[in-house]
C-alpha positions as CSV (number, residue, x, y, z in Angstrom):
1,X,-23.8,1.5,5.5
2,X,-23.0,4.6,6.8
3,X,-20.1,6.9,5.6
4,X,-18.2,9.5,8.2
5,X,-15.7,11.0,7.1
6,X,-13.8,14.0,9.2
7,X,-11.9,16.8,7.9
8,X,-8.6,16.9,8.9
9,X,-5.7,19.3,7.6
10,X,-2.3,17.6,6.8
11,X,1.3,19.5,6.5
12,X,3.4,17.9,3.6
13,X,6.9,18.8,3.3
14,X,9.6,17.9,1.2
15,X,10.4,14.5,1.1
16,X,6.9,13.3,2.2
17,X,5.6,10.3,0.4
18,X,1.8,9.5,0.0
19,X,0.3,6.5,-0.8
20,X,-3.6,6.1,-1.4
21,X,-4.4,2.2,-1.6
22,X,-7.6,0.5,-2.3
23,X,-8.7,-2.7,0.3
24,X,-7.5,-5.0,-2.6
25,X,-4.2,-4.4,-1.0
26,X,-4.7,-4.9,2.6
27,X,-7.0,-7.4,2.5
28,X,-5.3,-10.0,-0.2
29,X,-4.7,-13.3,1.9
30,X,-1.6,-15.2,1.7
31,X,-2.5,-19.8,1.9
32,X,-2.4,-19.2,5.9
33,X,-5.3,-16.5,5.1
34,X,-3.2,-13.8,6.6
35,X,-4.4,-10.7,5.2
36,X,-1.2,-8.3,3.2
37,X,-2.0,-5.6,6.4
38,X,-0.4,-7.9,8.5
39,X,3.2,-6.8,7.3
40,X,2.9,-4.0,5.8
41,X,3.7,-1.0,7.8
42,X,7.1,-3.0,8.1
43,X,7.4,-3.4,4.1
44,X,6.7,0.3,3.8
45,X,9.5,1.1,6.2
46,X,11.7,-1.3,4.3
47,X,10.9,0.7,1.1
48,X,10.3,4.2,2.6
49,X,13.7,5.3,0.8
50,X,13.3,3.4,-2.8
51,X,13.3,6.2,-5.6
52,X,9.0,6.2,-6.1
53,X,9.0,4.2,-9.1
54,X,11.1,1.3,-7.6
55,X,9.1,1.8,-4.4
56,X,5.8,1.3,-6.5
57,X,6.9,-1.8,-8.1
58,X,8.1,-3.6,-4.9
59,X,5.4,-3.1,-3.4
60,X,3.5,-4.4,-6.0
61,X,5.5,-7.3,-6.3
62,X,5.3,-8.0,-2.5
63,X,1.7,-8.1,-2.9
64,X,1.8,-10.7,-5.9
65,X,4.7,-12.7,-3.4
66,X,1.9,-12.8,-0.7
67,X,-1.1,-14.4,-2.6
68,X,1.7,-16.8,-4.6
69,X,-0.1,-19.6,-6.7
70,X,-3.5,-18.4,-4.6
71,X,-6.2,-16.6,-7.2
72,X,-6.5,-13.0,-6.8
73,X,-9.8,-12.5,-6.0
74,X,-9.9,-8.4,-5.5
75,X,-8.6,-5.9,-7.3
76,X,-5.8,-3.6,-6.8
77,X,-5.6,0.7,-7.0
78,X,-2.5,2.5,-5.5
79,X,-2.0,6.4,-6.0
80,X,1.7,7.4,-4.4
81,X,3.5,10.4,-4.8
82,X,6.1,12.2,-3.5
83,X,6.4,15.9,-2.3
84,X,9.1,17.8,-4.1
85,X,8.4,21.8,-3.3
């Protein structure tokens, strides 16, 4: 497997948010197998303006609400922080 990666500058300002996610959270399928990806840029609308800690653990719980009773068969990493300054 091959690995490009491009460098890219980013401008942050204040109020940003930045979330880092590993596939565990895209790619957890719900009974219908409809991968987490599927709603998510509308959940993190929903939640853009949740204080970060309450933003963290929705989404977190979303993710648990998608796979229900299923077994969670990946795991789960998600950096997100917020620029102040």
């Amino acid at each position: 497997m091959l690995l490009v990666l491009k460098k890219k500058n980013l401008v942050l300002k204040k109020g940003d948010r930045v979330l880092f996610y590993t596939d565990g959270l895209t790619e957890a399928l719900n009974h219908q197998k409809q991968p987490f990806s599927s709603q998510l840029k509308d959940l993190l609308l929903d939640l853009d303006k949740k204080p970060l800690n309450d933003f963290l653990n929705a989404l977190f719980f979303y993710w648990i609400q998608h796979q229900k009773d299923k077994k969670i068969e990946d795991d789960l990493c998600m950096v997100v922080f917020d620029v102040l300054d």
